[in-house]
C-alpha positions as CSV (number, residue, x, y, z in Angstrom):
1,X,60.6,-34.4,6.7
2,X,62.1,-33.4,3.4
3,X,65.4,-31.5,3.5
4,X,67.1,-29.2,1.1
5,X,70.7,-30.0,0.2
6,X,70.9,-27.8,-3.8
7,X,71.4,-29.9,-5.9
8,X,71.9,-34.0,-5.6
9,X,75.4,-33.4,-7.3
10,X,76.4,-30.8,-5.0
11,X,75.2,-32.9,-2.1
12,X,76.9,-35.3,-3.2
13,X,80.2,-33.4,-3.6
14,X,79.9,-32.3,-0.5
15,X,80.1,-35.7,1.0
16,X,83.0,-36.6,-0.3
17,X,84.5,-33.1,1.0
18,X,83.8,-33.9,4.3
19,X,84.5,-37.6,4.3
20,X,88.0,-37.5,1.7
21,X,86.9,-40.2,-0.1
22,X,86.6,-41.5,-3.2
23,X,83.0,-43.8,-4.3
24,X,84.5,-44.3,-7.7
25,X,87.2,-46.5,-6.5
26,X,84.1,-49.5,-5.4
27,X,84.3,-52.2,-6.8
28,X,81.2,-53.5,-5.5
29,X,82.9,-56.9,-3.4
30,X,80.3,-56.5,-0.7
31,X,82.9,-56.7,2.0
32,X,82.1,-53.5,3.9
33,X,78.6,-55.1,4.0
34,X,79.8,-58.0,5.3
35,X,81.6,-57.2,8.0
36,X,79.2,-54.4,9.6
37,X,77.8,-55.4,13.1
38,X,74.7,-53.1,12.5
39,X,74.1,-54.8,8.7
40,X,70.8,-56.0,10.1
41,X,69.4,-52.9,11.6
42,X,70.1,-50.9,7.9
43,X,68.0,-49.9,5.3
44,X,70.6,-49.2,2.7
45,X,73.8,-51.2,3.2
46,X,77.5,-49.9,3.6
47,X,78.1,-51.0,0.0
48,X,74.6,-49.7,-1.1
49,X,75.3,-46.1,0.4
50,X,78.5,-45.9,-1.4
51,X,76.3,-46.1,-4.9
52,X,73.9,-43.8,-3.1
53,X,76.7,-41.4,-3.0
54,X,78.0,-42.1,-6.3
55,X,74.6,-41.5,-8.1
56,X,73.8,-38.7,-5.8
57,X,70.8,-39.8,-4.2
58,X,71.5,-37.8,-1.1
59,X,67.6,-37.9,-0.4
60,X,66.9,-41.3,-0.1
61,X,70.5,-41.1,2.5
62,X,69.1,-38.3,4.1
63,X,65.7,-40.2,5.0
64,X,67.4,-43.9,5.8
65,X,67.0,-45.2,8.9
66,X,70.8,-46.0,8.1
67,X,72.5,-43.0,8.8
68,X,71.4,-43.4,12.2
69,X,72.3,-47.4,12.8
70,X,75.7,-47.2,11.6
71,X,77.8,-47.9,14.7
72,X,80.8,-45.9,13.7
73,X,82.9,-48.4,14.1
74,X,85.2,-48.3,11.2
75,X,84.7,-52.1,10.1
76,X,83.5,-51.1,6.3
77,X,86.5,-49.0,6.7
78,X,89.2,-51.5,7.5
79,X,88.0,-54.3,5.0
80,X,87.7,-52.9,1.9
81,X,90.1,-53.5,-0.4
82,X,90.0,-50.7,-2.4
83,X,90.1,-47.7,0.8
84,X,86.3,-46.5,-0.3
85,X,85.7,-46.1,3.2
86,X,81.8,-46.4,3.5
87,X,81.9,-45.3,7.4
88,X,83.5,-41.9,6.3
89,X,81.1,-41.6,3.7
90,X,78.2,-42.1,6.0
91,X,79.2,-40.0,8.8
92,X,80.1,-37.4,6.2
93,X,76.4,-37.6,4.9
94,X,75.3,-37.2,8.7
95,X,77.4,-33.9,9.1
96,X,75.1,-33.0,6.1
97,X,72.1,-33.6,7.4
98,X,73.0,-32.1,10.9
99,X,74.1,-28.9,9.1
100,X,71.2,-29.0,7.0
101,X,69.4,-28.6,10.1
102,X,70.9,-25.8,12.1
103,X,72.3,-27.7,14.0
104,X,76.3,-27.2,14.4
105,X,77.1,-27.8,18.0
106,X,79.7,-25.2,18.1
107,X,81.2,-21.9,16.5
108,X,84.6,-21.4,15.8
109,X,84.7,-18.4,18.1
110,X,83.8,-20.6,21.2
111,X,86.3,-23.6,20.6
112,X,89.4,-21.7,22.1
113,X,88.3,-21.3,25.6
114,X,87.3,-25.2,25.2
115,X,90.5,-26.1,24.0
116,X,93.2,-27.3,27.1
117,X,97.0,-27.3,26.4
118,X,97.3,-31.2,26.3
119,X,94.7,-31.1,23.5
120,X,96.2,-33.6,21.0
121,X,96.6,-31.1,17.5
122,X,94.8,-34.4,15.8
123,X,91.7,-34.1,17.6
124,X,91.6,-30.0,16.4
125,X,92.3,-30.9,12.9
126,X,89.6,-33.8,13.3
127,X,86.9,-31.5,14.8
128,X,87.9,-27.8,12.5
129,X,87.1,-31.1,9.6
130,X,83.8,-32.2,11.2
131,X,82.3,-28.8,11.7
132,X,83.4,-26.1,9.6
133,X,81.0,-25.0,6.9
């Protein structure tokens, strides 16, 4: 299934919107890669993806079985030396694809009546970043 994101550079652009991060800053090192739990079950590798994101082959992202594997767990995240970040970047690319498909799990208008008064303000500011288009 082929998706449309415009343009590969805007795709791309949008990724690092979403996620706050910087692919320029790789270095290449290899530790993200090295430390992710799910490194066996990926196609394209935490340190691959960041190129993937850098060269803006959202596509190729958008279609790896990768996206899907990657545990979340913030690993990539806390070993590189350099604060890339390849976790962010990935779930950043999977809010793309999830928006690409229609498939935001809640409008702004329905959040308030979800929201309770011990709601941490963190968790809003996390979730208005997630999901807003």
């Amino acid at each position: 299934m082929a998706y449309t994101y415009g343009n590969a550079q805007n795709a791309a652009e949008r990724i690092k919107e979403i996620s706050g991060v910087n692919p320029l800053k790789c270095m290449k090192c290899g530790k993200c890669s090295a430390t992710c739990p799910a490194f066996n079950e990926m196609d394209i590798k935490p340190h691959q993806f960041v190129t993937y994101v850098q060269n803006g082959n959202i596509e190729a992202l958008a279609q790896s079985k990768s996206l899907w594997k990657c545990l979340s767990c913030f690993a990539c995240v806390e070993r590189c030396p350099r604060d890339v970040k390849p976790g962010k970047l990935i779930d950043a690319a999977r809010q793309l694809v999830v928006r690409e498909r229609g498939q935001n799990y809640l409008e702004a208008d329905e959040i308030p009546e979800l929201i309770d008064e011990e709601t941490p303000q963190q968790l809003l500011v996390s979730a208005f970043r997630r999901y807003r288009r």
